[in-house]
C-alpha positions in Angstrom: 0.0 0.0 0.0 1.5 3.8 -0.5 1.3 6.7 1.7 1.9 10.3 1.0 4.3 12.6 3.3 5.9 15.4 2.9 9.1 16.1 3.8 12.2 14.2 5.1 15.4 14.1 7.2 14.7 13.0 10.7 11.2 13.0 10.5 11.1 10.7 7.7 13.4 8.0 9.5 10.8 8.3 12.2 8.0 7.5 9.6 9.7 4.7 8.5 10.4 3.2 11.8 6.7 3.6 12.3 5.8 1.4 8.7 8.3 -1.1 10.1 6.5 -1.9 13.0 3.3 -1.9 10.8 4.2 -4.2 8.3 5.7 -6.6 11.6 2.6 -7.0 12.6 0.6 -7.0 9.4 2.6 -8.3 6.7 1.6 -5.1 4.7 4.6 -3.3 3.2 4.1 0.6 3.0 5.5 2.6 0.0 6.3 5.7 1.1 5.8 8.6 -1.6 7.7 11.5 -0.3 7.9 15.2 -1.5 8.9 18.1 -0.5 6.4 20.6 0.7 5.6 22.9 -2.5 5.4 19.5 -4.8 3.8 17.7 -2.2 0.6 20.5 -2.3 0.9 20.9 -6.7 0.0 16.9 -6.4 -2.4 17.1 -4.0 -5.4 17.8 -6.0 -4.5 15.1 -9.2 -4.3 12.4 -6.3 -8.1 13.4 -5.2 -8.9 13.3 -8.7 -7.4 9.9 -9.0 -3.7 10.4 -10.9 -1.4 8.0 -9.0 -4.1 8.3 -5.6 -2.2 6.7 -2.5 -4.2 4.7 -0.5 -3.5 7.1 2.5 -2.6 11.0 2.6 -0.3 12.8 5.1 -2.3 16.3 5.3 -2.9 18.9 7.7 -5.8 20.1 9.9 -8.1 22.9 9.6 -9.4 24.8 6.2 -7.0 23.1 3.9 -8.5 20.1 4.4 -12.4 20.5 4.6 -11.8 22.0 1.3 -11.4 18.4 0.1 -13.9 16.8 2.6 -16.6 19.7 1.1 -15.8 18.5 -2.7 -16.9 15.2 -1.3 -12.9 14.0 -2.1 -12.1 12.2 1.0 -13.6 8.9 2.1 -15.8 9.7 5.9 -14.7 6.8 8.1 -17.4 7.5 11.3 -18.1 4.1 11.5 -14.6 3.6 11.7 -14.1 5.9 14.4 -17.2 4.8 16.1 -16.4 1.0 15.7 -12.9 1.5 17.1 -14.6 3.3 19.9 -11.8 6.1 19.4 -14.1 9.1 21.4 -12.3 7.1 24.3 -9.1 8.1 23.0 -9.7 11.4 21.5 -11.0 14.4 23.5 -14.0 16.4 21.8 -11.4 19.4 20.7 -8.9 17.2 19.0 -11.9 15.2 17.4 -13.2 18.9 16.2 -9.9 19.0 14.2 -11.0 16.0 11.9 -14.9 16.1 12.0 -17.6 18.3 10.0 -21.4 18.0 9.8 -21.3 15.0 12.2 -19.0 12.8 9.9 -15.2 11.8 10.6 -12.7 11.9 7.6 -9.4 11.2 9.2 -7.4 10.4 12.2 -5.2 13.0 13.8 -2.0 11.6 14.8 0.1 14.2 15.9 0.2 18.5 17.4 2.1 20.8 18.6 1.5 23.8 20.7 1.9 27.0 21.5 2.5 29.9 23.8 5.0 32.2 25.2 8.5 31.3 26.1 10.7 33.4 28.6 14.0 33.4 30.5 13.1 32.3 34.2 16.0 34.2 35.4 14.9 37.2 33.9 11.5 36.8 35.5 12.5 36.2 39.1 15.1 39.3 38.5 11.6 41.1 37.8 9.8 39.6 40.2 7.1 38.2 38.0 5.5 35.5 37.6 3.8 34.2 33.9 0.8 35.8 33.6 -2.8 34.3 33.5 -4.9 37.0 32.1 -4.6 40.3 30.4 -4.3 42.6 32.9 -1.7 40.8 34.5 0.2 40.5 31.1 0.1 44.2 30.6 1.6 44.2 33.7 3.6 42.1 32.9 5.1 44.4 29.9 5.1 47.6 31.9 7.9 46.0 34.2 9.9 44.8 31.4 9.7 48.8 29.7 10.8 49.9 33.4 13.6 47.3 33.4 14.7 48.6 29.8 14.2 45.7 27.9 11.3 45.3 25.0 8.9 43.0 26.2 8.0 40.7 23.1 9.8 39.8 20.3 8.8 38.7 16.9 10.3 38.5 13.2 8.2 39.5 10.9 10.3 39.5 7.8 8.4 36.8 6.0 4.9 38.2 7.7 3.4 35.1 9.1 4.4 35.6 12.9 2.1 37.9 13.4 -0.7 35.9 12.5 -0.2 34.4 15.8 -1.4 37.5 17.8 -4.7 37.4 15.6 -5.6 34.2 16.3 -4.6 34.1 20.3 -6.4 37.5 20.3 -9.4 36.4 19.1 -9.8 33.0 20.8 -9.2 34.8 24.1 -11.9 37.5 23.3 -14.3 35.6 20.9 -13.8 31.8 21.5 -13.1 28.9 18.8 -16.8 28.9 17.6 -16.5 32.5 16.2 -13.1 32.5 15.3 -13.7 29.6 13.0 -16.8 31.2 11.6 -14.4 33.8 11.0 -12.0 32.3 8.9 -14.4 30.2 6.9 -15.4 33.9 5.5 -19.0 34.2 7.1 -17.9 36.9 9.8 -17.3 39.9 8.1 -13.9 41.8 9.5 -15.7 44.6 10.0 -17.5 43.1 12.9 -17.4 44.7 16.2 -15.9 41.8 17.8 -13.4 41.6 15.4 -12.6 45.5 16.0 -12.2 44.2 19.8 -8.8 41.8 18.8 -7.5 45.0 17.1 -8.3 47.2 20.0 -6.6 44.8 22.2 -3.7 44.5 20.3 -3.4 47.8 19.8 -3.2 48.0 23.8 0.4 46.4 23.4 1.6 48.6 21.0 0.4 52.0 22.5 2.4 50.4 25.9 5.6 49.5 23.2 5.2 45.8 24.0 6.7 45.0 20.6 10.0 45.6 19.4 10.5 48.5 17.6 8.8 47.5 13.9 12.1 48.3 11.6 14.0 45.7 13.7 11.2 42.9 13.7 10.6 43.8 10.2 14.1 42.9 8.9 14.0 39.7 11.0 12.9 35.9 10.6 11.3 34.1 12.9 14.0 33.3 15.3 16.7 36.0 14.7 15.3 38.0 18.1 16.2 35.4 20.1 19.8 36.4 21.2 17.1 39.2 22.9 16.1 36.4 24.6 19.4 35.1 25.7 20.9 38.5 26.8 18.0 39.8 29.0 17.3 42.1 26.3 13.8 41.3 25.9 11.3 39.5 28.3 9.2 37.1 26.1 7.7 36.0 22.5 5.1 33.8 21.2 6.0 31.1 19.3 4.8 27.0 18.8 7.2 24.7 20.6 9.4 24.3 17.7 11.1 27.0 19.0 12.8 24.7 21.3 14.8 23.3 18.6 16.3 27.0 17.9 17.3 27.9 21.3 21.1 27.2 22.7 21.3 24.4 24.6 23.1 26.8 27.2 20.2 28.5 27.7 17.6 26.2 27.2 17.1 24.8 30.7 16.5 28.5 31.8 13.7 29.0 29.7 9.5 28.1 30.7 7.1 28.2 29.2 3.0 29.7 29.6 0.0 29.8 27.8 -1.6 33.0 26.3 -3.4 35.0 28.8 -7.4 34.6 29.3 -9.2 37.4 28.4 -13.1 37.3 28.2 -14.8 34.5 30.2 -15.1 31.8 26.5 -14.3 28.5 26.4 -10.3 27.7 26.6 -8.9 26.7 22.6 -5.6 26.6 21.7 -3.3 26.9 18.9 -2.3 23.2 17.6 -1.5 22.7 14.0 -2.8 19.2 13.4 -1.3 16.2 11.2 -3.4 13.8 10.1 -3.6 10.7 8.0 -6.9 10.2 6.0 -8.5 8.1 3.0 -9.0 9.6 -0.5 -12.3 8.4 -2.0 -10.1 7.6 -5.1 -7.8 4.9 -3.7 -7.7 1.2 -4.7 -7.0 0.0 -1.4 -9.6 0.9 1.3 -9.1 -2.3 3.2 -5.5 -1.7 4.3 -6.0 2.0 4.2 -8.1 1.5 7.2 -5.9 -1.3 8.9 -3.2 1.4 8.7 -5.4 4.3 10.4 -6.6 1.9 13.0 -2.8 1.3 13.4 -1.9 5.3 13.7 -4.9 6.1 16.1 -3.3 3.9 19.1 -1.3 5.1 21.7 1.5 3.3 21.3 2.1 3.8 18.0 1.6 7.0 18.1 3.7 7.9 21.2 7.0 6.0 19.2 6.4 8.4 16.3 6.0 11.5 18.4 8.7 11.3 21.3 10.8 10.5 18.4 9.9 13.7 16.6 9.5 15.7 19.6 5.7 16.6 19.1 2.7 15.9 21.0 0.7 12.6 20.3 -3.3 13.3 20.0 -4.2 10.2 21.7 -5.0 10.7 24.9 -3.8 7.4 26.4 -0.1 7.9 25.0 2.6 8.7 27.2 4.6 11.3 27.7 8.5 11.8 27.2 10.6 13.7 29.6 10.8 16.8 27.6 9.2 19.5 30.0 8.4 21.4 27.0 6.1 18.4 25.7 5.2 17.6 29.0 3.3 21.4 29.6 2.0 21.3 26.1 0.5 17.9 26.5 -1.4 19.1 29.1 -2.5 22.1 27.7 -3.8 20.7 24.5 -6.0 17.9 26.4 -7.3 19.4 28.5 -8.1 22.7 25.7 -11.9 22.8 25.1 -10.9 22.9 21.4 -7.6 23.8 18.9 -7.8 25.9 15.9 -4.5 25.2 13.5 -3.1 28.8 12.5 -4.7 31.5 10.0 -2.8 30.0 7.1 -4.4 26.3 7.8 -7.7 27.8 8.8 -8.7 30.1 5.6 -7.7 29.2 1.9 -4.1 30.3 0.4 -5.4 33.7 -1.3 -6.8 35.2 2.0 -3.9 34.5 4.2 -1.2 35.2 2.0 -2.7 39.3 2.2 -4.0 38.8 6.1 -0.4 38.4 7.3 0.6 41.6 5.1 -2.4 43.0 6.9 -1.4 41.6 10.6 2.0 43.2 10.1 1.5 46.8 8.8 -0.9 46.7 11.9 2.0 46.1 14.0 3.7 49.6 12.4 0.4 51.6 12.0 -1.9 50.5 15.0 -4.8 51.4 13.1 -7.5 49.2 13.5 -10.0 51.0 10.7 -7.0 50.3 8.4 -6.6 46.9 8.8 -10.3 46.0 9.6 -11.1 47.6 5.8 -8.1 45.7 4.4 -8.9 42.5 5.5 -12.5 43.1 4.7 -11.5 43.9 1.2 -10.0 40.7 0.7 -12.8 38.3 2.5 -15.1 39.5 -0.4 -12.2 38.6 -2.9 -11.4 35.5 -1.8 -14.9 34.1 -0.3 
């Protein structure tokens, strides 16, 4: 049988480890077909349509792929799930991530998380302690002015970090429910609620939270973190492959915390999901299901992902030593629901000009500005 994936290096060894084990047991061999990540997505669409279809496709959570499941492209496999009893293993959130009008279409296999990750020295030097809601986080960033250091860092060179903001922002003030509606299109930008995430954010940079916007503007993602290191700046939001970039010198004085409640709406997080599921075009349903039923279990799924260092989705899989893993695990189960990031959750078109949009907001602060740009393109796109 062949499976899709993108990608390679260490992840693909894991992979493969993982199809060893499955054909052990099985006596099925697995054929891997590997691309990178632009090739993987120009074939995407010819497999649905039944060019070369594997029998099972890697893919990602959120809007990029009930864009398939709505073309009717991707087999539902509820009886599956229910058969396999897999509500025991999955919590309702993660479940969210791979169901749609009451039918399943895929098995999530492995997340990650994120939040904000500071030096603990730096923090007792302060005198603080993470913060758990907002006015304690602007708290939080008034100390860190008064101690000369900029409170946040992000490199927006190539845009998308500050998509992060919008989508922490909004599931604080608006909950997962809207913010989905809202990236499906059917929430128009000009909404007062939306207005609310810019007028928080704007909060920030009125306090000069951010690094100054011509230094985070010529910067990737991870070129502030020397900030970090040095006590130059206090803290940044980022998902926990972050922990890969930090110096191992440093790395055992770093923590971790979630993003501060705001109004009183149910707790979601920020998870980009993977997930294996079953085109409607492929020859081989039989084992494509024997090898989902194989991904969903906890010990499977536990090898692959404390191999990778990511989070498994089943609830029943255990835990490396990681401390980083450790907090997010916890997080993400016990989250009343995940959303995946505004380039998963709204088609290609609208995010590639929303993270333009997120960023000049970040120089301007003005809401009306961005509120009208991003309006301009929802009626574009949707």
């Amino acid at each position: 049988m062949s499976v899709s994936l993108i990608g390679g290096g260490e992840a693909r060894t894991a992979y493969l480890m993982i199809s060893e084990l499955f054909q052990k047991e099985t006596g099925i061999k697995v054929v891997w077909n590997v691309k990178h990540d632009a090739d993987y997505k120009g074939n995407l669409e010819s497999w649905f349509l039944g060019e070369g279809t594997p029998d099972v496709v890697y893919w990602q959570g959120g809007e990029r792929r009930f864009q398939y499941v709505r073309k009717d492209w991707v087999e539902p496999i509820t009886d599956f799930w229910n058969d396999g009893d897999l509500d025991q293993s999955y919590t309702s959130g993660i479940k969210g991530t791979v169901a749609l009008d009451g039918e399943v279409y895929a098995i999530p296999f492995s997340y990650y998380h994120w939040g904000c990750y500071y030096r603990k020295s730096v923090f007792e030097k302060l005198g603080l302690e993470p913060p758990v809601d907002w006015d304690a986080f602007l708290a939080m960033c008034d100390s860190m002015k008064s101690a000369g250091m900029a409170p946040i860092v992000i490199g927006t060179q190539y845009y998308w970090p500050s998509a992060a903001w919008f989508d922490y922002l909004d599931l604080r003030i608006n909950g997962l429910e809207f913010h989905q509606e809202l990236t499906r299109g059917h929430v128009p930008y000009k909404d007062a609620r939306v207005v609310a995430v810019f007028e928080h954010w704007k909060q920030l940079l009125a306090k000069g939270c951010f690094m100054d916007s011509d230094t985070h503007r010529a910067m990737t993602w991870s070129e502030p973190l020397p900030l970090l290191y040095r006590g130059m700046a206090g803290t940044g939001l980022f998902g926990n492959f972050v922990t890969n970039e930090i110096s191992p010198q440093v790395l055992p004085d770093f923590g971790f915390f979630p993003f501060p409640k705001i109004n009183d709406v149910p707790t979601a997080e920020e998870a980009p999901t993977d997930l294996f599921l079953i085109p409607r075009k492929c020859k081989n349903k039989d084992l494509a299901l024997q090898f989902l039923a194989f991904m969903a279990r906890a010990d499977v799924q536990e090898r692959l992902n404390n191999t990778m260092g990511t989070i498994s989705t089943n609830r029943h899989a255990a835990i490396g030593d990681d401390p980083f893993i450790q907090q997010g695990s916890i997080l993400l189960q016990s989250a009343d629901g995940v959303s995946q990031f505004f380039d998963r959750d709204t088609p290609k078109p609208m995010a590639d000009e929303a993270v333009k949009i997120f960023t000049r907001f970040l120089e301007t602060g003005d809401v009306d500005e961005a509120t009208r740009a991003l309006e301009r393109v929802r009626r574009a796109v949707y």
